[in-house]
Phi, psi and omega in degrees: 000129170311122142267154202346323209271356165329282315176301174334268187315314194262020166269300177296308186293333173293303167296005175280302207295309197287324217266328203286323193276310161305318152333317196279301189314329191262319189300312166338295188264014166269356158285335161318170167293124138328288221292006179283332188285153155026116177257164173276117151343292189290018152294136177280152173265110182265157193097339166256169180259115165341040206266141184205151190272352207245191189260149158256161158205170168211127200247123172256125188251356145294109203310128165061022178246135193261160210274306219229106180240157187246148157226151186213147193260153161067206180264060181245152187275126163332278160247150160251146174199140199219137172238132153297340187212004172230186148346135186260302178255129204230061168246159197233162172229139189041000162193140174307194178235150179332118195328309174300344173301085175285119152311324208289343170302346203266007226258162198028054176247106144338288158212154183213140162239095218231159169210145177301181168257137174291127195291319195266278167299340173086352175238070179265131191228147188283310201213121198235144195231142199187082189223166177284325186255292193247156159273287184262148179222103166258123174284145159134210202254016159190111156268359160257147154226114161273183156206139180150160190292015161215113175316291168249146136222165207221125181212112190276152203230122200069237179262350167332159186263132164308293199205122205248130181232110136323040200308147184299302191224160198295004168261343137354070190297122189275345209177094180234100181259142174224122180123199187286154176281096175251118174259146170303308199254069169199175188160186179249138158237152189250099167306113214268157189309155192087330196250115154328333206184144188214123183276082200263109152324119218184090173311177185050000189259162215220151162308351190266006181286144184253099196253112169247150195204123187234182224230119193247028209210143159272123175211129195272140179092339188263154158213180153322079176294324180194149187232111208257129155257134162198187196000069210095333176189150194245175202212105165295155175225100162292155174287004211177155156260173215261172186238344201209168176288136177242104180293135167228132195241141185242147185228131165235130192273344187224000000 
């Protein structure tokens, strides 16, 4: 049997030996790729397709910051997204839509978008477009449909038009509306007995305003002779004065 002074030395040298070789190991393994450890099943993989029975989602708990943004080079879609029986894309803002709100309503829809009404401006919108040239652009055998208690509204911006109806060619309908009809800029004015000629006030209207006007009153012998627009206001001319109080209804186009 060895003793102790033997025994020693050659103790101390297997731990010289074991530190210099676990040394080498770990040096070793800090020149691998982080990708050699381990992956999680449940990690998404990007570049395959991801199949799960459940929903993913990802929530950014950073303020004013977005949870998911997609980019594509060339004619690839930023995100894409598709259903068999809803909505190809679904989104709400500050709330979700109601119990009663069945997906299957959603089913050959595109995109769907929906926000509660805004309490304070009044202008909460399901889905907003926002470009120098077109904002929203829709195609198809209609390509716009609204519904709702104002179908469309339209609010021209500067001398711009609230809403520019087009004809493909000049045989062509540009404005083809069916049911009744409301201007802003058409009334009645009432000519009192006696009076000939009556003056009716009407911001925006100019001498080139095309102003028409007929006798909403039966009163024989009498009619419209002429209707003079200039600043601000236009001035009916009857051929004659009135014996009664007399309606007269008026229209302007420009």
């Amino acid at each position: 049997m060895a003793d102790e002074t033997t025994a020693a030395p050659r103790s101390r040298r297997a731990l010289l030996t074991g530190a210099a070789a676990t040394a080498a190991a770990l040096a070793a393994s800090a020149a691998l790729p982080l990708g050699v450890s381990a992956a999680d099943p449940d990690d998404v993989v990007k570049g395959v397709d991801n199949s799960t029975t459940a929903t993913t989602s990802i929530t950014n708990s950073t303020e004013d910051s977005t949870a998911v943004a997609g980019a594509a080079l060339g004619t690839g879609y930023g995100v894409q997204g598709s259903s068999t029986g809803g909505a190809g894309l679904f989104g709400w803002s500050v709330e979700g839509p109601g119990e009663d709100f069945e997906p299957g309503f959603t089913a050959y829809t595109g995109v769907f978008g929906g926000a509660p009404a805004d309490p304070i401006t009044g202008f909460a919108t399901g889905v907003w477009g926002d470009s120098g040239d077109i904002g929203v652009l829709g195609t198809g055998a209609a390509g716009v449909y609204g519904y709702g208690g104002n179908g469309v509204i339209g609010e021209g911006a500067g001398t711009g038009a609230a809403i520019l109806a087009i004809a493909s060619s000049a045989t062509a309908l540009a404005l083809d509306v069916q049911g009744k009809v409301k201007f802003s800029r058409s009334g009645r004015a009432t000519l009192g007995a006696g009076k000939s000629s009556i003056k009716v006030t009407l911001a925006g209207t100019t001498t080139s305003s095309r102003v028409f006007a007929v006798l909403h009153s039966n009163r024989t012998g009498r009619w419209v002779q002429s209707v003079v627009p200039t600043t601000g206001y236009f001035t009916i001319y009857l051929n004659g004065t009135v014996s009664s109080s007399t309606y007269i209804a008026w229209f302007v186009i420009n």
